[in-house]
C-alpha positions in Angstrom: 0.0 0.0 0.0 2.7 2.0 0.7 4.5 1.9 -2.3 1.5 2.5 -4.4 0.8 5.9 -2.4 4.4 6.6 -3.2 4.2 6.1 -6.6 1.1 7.8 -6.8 2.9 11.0 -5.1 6.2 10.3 -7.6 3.9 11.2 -10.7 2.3 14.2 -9.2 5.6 15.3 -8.5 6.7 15.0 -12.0 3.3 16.3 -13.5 3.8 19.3 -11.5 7.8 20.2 -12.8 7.0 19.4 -16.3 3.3 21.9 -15.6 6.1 24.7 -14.5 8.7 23.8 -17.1 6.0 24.4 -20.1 4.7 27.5 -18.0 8.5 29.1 -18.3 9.1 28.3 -21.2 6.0 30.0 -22.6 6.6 32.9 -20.5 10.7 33.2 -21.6 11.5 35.7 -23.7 11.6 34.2 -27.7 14.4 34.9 -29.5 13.9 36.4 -33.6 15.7 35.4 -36.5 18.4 37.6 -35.2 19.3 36.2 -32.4 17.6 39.1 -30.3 15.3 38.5 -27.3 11.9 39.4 -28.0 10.2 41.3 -24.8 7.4 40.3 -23.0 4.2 43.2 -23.1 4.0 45.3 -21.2 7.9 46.4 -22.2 8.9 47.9 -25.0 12.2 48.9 -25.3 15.5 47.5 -23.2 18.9 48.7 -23.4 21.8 48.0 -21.2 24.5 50.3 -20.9 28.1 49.7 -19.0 29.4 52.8 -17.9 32.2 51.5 -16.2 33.2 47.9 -14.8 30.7 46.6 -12.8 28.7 49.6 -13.2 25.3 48.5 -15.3 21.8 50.9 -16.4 19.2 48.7 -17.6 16.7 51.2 -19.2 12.9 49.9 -20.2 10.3 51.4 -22.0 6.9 50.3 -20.5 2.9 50.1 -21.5 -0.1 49.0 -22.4 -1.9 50.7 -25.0 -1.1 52.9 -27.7 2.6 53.4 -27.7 2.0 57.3 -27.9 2.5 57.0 -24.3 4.2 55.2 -21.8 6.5 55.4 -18.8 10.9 54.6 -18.8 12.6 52.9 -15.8 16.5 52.9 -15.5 17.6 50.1 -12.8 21.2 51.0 -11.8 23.0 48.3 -11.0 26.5 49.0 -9.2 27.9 44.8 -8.2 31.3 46.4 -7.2 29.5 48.8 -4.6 26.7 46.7 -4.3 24.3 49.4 -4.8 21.2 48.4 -6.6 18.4 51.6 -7.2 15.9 52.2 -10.1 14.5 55.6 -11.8 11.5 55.7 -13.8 9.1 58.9 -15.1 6.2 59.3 -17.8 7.2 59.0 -21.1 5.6 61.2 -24.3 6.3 58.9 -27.4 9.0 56.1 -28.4 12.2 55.7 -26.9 14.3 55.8 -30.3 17.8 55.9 -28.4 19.8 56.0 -25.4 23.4 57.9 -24.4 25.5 57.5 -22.0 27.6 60.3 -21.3 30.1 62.5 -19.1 29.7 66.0 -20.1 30.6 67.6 -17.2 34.0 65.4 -17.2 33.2 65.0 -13.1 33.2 61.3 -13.1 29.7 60.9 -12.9 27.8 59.4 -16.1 24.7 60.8 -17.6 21.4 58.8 -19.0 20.1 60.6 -21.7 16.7 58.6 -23.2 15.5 60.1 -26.4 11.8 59.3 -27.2 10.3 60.4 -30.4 6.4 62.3 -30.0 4.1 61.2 -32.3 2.2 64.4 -33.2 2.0 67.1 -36.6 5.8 67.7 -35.7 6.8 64.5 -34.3 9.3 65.9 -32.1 11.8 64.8 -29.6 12.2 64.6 -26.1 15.2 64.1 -24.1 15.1 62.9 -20.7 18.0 63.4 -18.9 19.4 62.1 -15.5 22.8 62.6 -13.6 23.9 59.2 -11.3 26.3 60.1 -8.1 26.5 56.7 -6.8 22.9 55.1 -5.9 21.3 58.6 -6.6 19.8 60.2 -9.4 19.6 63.8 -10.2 17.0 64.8 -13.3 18.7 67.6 -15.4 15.7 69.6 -17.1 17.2 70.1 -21.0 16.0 72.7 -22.5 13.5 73.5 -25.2 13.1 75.3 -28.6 12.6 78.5 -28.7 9.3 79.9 -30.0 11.7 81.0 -33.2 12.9 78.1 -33.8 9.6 76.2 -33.0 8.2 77.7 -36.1 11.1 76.7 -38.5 11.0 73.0 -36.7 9.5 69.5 -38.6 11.3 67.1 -36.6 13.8 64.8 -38.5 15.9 65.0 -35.6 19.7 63.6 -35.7 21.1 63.4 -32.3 24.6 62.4 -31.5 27.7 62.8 -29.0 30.3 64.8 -30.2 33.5 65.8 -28.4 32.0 65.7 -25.1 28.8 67.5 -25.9 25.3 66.8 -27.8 24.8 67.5 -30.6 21.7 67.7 -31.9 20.4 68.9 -35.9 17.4 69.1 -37.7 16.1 70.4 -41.1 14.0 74.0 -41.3 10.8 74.7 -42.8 9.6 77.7 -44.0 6.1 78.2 -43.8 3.1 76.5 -41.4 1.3 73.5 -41.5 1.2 71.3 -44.1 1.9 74.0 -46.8 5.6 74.1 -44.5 8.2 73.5 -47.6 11.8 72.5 -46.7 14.6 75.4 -47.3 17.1 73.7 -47.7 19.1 74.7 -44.4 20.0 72.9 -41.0 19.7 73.7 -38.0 22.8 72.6 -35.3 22.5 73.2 -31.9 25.1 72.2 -29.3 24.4 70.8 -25.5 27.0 71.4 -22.8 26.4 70.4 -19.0 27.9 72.1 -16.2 26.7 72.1 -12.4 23.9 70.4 -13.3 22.6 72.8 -15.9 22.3 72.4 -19.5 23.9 75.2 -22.0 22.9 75.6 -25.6 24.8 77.4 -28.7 23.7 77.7 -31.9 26.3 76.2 -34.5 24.6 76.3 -37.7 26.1 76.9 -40.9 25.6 80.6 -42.5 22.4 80.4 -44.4 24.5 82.1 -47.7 20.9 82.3 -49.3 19.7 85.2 -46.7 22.8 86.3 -47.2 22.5 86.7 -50.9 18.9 88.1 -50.6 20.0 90.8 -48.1 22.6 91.6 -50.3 20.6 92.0 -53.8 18.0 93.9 -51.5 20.4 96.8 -50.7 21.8 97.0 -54.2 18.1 97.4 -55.5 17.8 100.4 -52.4 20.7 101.7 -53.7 19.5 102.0 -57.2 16.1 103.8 -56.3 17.7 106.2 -54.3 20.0 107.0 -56.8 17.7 107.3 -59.9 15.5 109.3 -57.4 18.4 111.9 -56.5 18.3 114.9 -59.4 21.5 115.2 -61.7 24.1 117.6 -60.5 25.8 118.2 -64.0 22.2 118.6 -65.6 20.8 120.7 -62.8 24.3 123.1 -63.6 23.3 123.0 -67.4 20.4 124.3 -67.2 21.3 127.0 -64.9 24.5 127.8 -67.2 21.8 128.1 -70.2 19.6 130.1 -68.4 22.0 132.5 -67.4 23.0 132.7 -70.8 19.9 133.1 -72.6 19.1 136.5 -69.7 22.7 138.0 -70.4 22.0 138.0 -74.1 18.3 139.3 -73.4 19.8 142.1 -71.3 22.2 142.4 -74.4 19.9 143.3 -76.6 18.1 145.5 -74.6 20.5 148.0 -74.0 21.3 148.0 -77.5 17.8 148.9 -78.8 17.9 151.5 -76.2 20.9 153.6 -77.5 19.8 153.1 -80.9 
């Protein structure tokens, strides 16, 4: 009797690991063609970053729904320390990309997550975070101005550069969908110091509004000269006129005597 019950136990035993086996493998992540880990819902982006040995970011993109909107977490993993934290916010859009930088040169890296709006513009947002060891510190990056706002399509091309971002973008002339391209860039360039973003204007000189301006004052030029009288005609006419009353006066005095 004994061995029966124990038999009895032995296959529910084995019914049970083969019931969680199936259950993880269904639940694994499945791999593509590539060779890349497929996520799970509700994630939608991953991307692990090594800053420095033993120093790990892990940053998701998360949701359910349409991907318009979301929410990012960045799990900082520090084995040599031991330190283990995790940062997340509200997310507008796609994440597209993710940086890793030291702008400030201070030693401490930068997580810069750049997530792509879907809107008439389909803009970018950056959102940016300093680490000092298990902390994080969000640096507010700064936005377009309303002049540059109404030159701006999106098209973004973001990218480090010598220690700073660098980030450039085609300009539009015009509103709406009737905006046409002209032709031009815009570069703008991100520095970082005491936890405060800086940004310069590097664009190449638009030559065409250069041109224009140019042609513009050579056509001023023109109307006020063709507007300003003749100096060597006004003199003529004065030289004549002076003439024609001497001789007038001329003969005159000679009818008189006579």
């Amino acid at each position: 009797m004994f061995r029966r019950y124990s038999y009895v136990a032995l296959i529910v035993c084995c019914l049970a690991i083969a019931a969680c086996t199936q259950n993880e493998k269904q639940s694994a992540p499945v791999a593509n063609s590539l060779g890349k880990a497929e996520l799970m819902a509700p994630f939608r982006y991953h991307k692990m970053i090594e800053s420095s040995p033993g120093k790990y970011f892990d940053v998701f993109g998360w949701g359910r729904g349409k991907d318009s909107s979301g929410a990012y977490m960045i799990l900082h993993s520090d084995s040599t320390g031991k330190q283990y934290s995790n940062t997340s916010g509200d997310l507008e859009g796609s994440i597209i990309d993710i940086f890793n930088t030291d702008m400030n040169m201070d030693g401490n890296p930068e997580i810069l997550i750049e997530a792509k709006a879907k809107d008439t513009t389909n803009h970018i947002n950056i959102y940016a975070y300093e680490f000092r060891g298990a902390k994080s510190n969000k640096l507010n990056f700064p936005k377009l101005t309303d002049k540059t706002k109404k030159t701006y399509r999106g098209d973004d091309k973001i990218y480090i550069k010598d220690g700073s971002l660098i980030r450039e973008f085609p300009t539009y002339d015009g509103s709406g969908k009737d905006a046409k391209p002209t032709g031009q860039k815009k570069i703008l360039q991100y520095a970082l110091r005491d936890g405060e973003f800086s940004v310069k204007d590097i664009s190449p000189e638009d030559t065409t509004s250069v041109k224009k301006a140019a042609v513009k004052n050579i056509d001023k030029k023109a109307e006020v000269k063709a507007d300003k009288p003749n100096s060597s005609k006004k003199k003529s006419t004065k030289t004549k006129k002076k003439h024609k009353e001497e001789t007038h006066s001329k003969k005159k005095k000679h009818r008189h005597r006579n």
